[in-house]
Backbone bond lengths (Angstrom), bond angles and torsions (degrees), N, CA, C in turn:
res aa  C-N    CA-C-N  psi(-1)  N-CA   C-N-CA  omega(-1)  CA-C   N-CA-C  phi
1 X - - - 1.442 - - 1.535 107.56 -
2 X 1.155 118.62 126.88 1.470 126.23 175.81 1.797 105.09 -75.98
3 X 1.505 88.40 173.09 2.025 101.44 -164.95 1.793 87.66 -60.18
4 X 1.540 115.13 -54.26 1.259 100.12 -157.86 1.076 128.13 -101.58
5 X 1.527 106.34 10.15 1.850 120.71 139.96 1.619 99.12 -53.86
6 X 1.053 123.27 -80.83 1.546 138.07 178.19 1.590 100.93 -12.10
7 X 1.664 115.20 -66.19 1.226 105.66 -133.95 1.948 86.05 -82.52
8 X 1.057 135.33 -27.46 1.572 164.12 171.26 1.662 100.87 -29.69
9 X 1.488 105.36 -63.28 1.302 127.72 -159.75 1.846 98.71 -79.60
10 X 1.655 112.19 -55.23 1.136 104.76 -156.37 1.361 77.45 -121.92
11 X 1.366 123.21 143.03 1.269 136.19 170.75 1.818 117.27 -109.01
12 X 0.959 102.86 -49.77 1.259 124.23 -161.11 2.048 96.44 -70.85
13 X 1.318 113.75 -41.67 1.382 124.96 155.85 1.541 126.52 -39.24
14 X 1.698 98.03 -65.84 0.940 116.66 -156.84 1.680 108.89 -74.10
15 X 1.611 106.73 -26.77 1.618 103.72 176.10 1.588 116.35 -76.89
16 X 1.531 110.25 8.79 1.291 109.59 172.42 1.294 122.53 -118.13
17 X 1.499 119.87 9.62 1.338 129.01 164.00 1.438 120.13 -65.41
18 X 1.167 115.93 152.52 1.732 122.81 172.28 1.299 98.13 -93.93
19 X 1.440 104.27 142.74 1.152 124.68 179.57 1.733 127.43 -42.04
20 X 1.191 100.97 -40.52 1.733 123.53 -176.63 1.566 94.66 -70.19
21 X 1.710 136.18 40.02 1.458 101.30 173.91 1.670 68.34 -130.60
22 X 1.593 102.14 167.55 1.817 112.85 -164.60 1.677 89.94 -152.42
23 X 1.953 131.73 15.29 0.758 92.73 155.29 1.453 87.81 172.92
24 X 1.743 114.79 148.60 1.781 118.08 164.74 1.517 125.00 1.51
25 X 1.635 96.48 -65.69 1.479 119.88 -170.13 1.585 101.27 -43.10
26 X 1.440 115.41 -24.94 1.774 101.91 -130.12 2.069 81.58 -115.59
27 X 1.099 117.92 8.04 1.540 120.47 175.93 2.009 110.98 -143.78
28 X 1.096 120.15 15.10 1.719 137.28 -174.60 1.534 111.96 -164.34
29 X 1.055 114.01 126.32 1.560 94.46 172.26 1.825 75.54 -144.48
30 X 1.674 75.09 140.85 1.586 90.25 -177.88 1.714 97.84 -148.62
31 X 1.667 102.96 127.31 1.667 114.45 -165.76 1.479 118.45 -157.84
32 X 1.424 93.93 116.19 1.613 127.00 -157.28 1.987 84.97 -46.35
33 X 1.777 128.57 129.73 0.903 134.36 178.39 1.600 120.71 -69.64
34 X 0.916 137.55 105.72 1.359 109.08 157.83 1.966 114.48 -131.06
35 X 1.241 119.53 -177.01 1.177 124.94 -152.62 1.788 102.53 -69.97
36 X 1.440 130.23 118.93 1.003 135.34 169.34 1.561 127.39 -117.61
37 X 1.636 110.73 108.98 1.771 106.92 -140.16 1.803 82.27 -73.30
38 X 1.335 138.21 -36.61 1.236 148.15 -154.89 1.337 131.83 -88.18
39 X 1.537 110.82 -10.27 1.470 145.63 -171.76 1.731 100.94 -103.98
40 X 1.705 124.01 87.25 1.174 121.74 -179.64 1.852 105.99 -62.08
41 X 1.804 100.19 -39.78 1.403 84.84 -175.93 1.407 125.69 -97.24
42 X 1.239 111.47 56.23 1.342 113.62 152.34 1.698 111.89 -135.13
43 X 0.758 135.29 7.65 1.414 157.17 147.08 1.215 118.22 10.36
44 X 1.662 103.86 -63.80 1.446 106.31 -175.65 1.323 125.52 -116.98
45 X 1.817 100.10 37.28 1.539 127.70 179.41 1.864 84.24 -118.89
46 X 1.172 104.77 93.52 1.797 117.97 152.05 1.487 119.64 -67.46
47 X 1.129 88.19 102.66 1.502 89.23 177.96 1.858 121.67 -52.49
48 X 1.393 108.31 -19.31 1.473 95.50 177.05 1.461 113.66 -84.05
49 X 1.520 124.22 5.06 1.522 142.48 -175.37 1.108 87.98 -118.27
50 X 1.086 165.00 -77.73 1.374 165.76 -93.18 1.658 117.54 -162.38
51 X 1.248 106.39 84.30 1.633 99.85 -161.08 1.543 106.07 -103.34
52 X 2.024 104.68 12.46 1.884 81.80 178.69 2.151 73.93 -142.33
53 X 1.346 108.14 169.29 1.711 114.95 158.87 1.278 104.67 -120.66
54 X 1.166 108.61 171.32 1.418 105.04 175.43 1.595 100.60 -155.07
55 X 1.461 115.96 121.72 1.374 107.82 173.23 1.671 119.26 -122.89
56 X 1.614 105.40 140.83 1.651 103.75 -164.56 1.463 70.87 -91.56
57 X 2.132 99.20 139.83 0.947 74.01 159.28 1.976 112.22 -121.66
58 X 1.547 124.71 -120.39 1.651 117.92 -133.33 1.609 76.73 -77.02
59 X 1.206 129.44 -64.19 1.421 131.83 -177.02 1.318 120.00 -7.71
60 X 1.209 90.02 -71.24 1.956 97.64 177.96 1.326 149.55 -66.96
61 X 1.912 93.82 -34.74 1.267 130.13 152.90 2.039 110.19 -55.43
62 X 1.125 109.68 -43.82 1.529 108.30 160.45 1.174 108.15 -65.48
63 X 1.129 155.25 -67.47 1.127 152.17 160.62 1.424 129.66 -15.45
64 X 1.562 119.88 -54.04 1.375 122.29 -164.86 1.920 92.88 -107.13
65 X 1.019 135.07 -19.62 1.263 140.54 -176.35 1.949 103.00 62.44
66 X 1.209 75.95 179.00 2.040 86.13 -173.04 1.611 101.86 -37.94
67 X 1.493 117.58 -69.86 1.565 122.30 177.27 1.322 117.91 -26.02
68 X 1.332 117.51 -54.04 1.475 125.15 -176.58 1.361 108.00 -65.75
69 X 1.181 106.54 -66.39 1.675 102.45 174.33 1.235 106.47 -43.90
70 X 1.473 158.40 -77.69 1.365 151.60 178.99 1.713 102.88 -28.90
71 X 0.956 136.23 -63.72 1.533 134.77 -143.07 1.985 89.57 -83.07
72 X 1.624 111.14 -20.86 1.357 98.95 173.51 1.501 128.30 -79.72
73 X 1.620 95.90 -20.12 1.393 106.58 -168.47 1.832 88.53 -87.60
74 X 0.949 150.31 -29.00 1.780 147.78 -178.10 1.761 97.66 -80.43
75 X 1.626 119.48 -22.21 1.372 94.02 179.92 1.124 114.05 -76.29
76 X 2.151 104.59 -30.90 1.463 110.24 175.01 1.077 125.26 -65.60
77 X 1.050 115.49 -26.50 1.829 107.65 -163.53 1.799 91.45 -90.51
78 X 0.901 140.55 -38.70 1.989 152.77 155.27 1.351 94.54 -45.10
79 X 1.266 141.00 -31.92 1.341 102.80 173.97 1.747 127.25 -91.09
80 X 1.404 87.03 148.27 1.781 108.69 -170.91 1.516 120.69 -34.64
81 X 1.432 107.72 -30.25 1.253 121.22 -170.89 2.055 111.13 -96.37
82 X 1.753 95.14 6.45 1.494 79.25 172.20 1.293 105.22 -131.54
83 X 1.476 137.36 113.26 1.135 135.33 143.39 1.375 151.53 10.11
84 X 1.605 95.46 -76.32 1.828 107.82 167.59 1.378 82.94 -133.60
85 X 1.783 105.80 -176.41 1.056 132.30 -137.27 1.753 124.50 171.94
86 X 1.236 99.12 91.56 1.752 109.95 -173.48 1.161 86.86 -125.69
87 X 1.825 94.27 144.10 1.734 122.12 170.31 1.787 100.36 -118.64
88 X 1.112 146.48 68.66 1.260 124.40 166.81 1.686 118.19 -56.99
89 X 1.490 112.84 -24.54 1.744 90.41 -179.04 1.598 81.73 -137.03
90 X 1.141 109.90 160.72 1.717 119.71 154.44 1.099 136.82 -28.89
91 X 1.490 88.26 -15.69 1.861 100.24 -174.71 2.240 113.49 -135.96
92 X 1.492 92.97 7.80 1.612 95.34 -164.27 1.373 97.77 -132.17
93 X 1.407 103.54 128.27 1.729 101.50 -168.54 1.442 97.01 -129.46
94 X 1.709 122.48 162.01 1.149 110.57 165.75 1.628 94.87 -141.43
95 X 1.194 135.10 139.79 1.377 139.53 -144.10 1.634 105.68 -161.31
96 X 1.395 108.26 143.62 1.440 116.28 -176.14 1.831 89.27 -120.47
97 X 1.527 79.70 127.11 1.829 92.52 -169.03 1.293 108.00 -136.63
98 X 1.695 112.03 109.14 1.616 105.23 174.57 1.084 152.05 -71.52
99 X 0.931 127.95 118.82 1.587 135.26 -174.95 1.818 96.70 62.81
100 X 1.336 97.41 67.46 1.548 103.92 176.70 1.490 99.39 -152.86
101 X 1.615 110.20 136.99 1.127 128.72 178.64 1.601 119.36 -102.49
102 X 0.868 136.05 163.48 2.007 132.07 172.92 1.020 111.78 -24.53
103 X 1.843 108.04 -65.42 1.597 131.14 170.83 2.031 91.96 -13.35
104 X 1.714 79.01 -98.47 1.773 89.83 -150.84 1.549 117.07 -76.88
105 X 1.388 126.04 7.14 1.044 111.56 156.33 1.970 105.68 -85.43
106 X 1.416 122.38 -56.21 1.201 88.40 162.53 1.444 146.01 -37.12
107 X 1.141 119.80 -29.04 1.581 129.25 154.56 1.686 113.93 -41.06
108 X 1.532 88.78 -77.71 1.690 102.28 173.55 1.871 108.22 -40.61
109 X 1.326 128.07 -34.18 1.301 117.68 172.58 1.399 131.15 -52.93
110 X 1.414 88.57 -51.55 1.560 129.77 -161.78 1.990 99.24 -61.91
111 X 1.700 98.05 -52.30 1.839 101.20 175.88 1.298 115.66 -68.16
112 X 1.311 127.22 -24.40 1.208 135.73 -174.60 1.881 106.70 -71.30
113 X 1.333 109.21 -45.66 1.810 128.30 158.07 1.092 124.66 -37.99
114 X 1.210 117.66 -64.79 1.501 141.00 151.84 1.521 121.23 -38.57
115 X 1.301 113.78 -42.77 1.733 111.57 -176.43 1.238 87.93 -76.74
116 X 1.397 133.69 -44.76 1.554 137.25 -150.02 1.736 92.35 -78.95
117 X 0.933 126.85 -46.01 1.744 115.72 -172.17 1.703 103.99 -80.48
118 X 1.533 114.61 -26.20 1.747 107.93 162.10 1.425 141.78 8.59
């Protein structure tokens, strides 16, 4: 998603970004799971439980503070479209999400952000 897809879609987000961000990637990162023997921290995201991660990352987490991050991780794991649901840090999720790709569950993150800064 480009800045001004971004800023279009989520408003209420987007008027609280710093200028220096140029794109999705750089405030959501959301990445299809699979088994990594060499990667300690993803470990206890099983990919046959957990087939996507998703990490907010420093941007947003400045943004929404500890609270926010909590109320995002209960909208995620509460919503209909996800299965299971691990929080190992405040900011690192690993989630079984149906018939959902990077695309629209990053999407699905991103509205959930947006209602929360409202």
């Amino acid at each position: 998603m480009t800045m001004d897809e971004l800023r279009e879609s989520f408003p209420n987000l987007a008027k609280r970004l710093p200028d220096n961000i140029f794109g999705d990637h750089e405030l959501v990162v959301v990445d299809y799971n699979y088994k990594d023997i060499y990667d300690e921290e993803v470990e206890d995201f099983d990919p046959d439980e957990y087939n996507h991660m998703i990490y907010i990352a420093e941007p947003i987490s400045k943004i929404l503070d500890e609270d926010g991050l909590k109320q995002i991780a209960q909208k995620i794991e509460s919503d209909p479209n996800i299965e299971s649901f691990l929080s190992t840090e405040s900011d690192l999720y690993g989630v079984m999400a149906k018939d959902m790709n990077e695309e629209s569950l990053s999407r699905l993150v991103f509205e959930y952000i947006d209602k929360i800064l409202a």
